[in-house]
C-alpha positions in Angstrom: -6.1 11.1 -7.3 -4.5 9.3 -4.7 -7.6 8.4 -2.5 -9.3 7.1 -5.8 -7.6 3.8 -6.3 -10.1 2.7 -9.4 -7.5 2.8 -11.7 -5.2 0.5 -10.7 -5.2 -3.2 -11.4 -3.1 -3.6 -8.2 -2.3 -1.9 -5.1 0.7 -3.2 -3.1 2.0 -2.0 0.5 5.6 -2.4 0.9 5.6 -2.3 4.9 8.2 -1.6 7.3 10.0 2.0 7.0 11.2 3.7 4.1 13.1 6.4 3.8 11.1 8.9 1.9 13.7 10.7 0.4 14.2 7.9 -2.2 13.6 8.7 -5.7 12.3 6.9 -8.6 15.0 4.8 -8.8 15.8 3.6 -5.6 12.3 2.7 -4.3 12.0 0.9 -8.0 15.1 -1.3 -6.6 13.5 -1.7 -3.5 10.0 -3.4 -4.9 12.7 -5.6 -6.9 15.1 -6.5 -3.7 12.9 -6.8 -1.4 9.2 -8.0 -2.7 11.1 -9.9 -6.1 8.3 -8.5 -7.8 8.6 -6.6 -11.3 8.6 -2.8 -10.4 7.8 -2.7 -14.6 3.9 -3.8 -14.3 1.8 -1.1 -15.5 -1.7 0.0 -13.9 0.1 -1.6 -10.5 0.9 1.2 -8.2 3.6 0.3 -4.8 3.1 2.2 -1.6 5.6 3.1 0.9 5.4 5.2 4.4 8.4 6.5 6.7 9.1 6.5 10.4 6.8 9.6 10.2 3.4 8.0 9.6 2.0 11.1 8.4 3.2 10.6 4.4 3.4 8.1 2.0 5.0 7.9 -1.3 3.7 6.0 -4.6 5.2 4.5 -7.5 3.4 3.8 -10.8 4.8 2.3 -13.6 3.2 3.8 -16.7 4.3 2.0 -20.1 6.5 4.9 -20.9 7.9 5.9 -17.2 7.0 6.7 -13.5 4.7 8.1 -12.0 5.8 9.2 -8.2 3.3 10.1 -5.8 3.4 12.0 -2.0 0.8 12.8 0.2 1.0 14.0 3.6 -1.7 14.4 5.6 -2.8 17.7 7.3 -4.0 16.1 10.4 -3.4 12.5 11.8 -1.9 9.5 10.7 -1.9 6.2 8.3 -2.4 3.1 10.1 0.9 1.0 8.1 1.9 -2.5 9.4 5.7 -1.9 10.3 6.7 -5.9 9.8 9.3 -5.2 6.9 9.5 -9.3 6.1 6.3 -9.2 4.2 3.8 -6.7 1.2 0.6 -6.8 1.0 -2.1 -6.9 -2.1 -3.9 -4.4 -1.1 -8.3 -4.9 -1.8 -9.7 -1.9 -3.0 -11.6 -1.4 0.1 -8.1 -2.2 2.2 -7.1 0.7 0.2 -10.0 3.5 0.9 -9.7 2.5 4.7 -5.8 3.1 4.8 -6.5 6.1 2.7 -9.0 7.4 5.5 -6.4 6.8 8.1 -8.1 3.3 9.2 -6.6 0.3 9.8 -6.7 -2.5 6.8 -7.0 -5.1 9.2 -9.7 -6.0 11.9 -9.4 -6.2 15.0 -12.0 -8.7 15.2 -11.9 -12.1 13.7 -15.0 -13.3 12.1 -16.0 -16.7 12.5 -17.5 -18.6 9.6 -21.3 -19.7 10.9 -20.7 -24.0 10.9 -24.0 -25.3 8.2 -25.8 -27.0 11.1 -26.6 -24.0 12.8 -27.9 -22.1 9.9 -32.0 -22.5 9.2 
């Protein structure tokens, strides 16, 4: 389920460390503290990852309660920006490469080709 992110209208990261064992309610008051967004949006679901960047937890507001999710992978680890000042909208494609232990940002800039060059 958790690899398939199709059914959500959002996908945020809330970066830095958290401390997984956080229930419901505390990582609910931590989207509101720290990200001053409404943990109550449904369809939206809110990442977090611990010092051990092997697991993840997600919460998932769902009209009539939460949903809380935990994954820990077998082998390897997820590639989660540690800077806690700022979360992330997460693309849906940001979202399968995290998922697949990649990172969800290049390495390599692209630069935009200027019109005069282009034929």
């Amino acid at each position: 389920m958790l690899n398939d992110a199709t059914c959500f209208k959002q996908i945020y990261l809330v970066t830095g460390y958290t401390d997984l064992r956080s229930g419901i309610d505390r990582l609910a008051g931590i989207i509101e503290t720290q990200t001053g967004i409404d943990p109550f949006s449904p369809d939206t679901l809110y990442l977090f990852c611990g010092r051990k960047a092997d697991r993840i937890k997600g919460l998932v507001w769902e009209k009539d309660g939460y949903l809380l999710l935990y994954k820990r992978l077998a082998a390897g680890q997820y590639q989660w920006p540690r800077n806690a000042a700022e979360v992330r909208v997460l693309t849906p494609q940001q979202f399968r490469w995290l998922m697949e232990g990649l990172t969800i940002t290049p390495k390599k800039s692209v630069k935009p080709v200027s019109p005069e060059y282009v034929t």
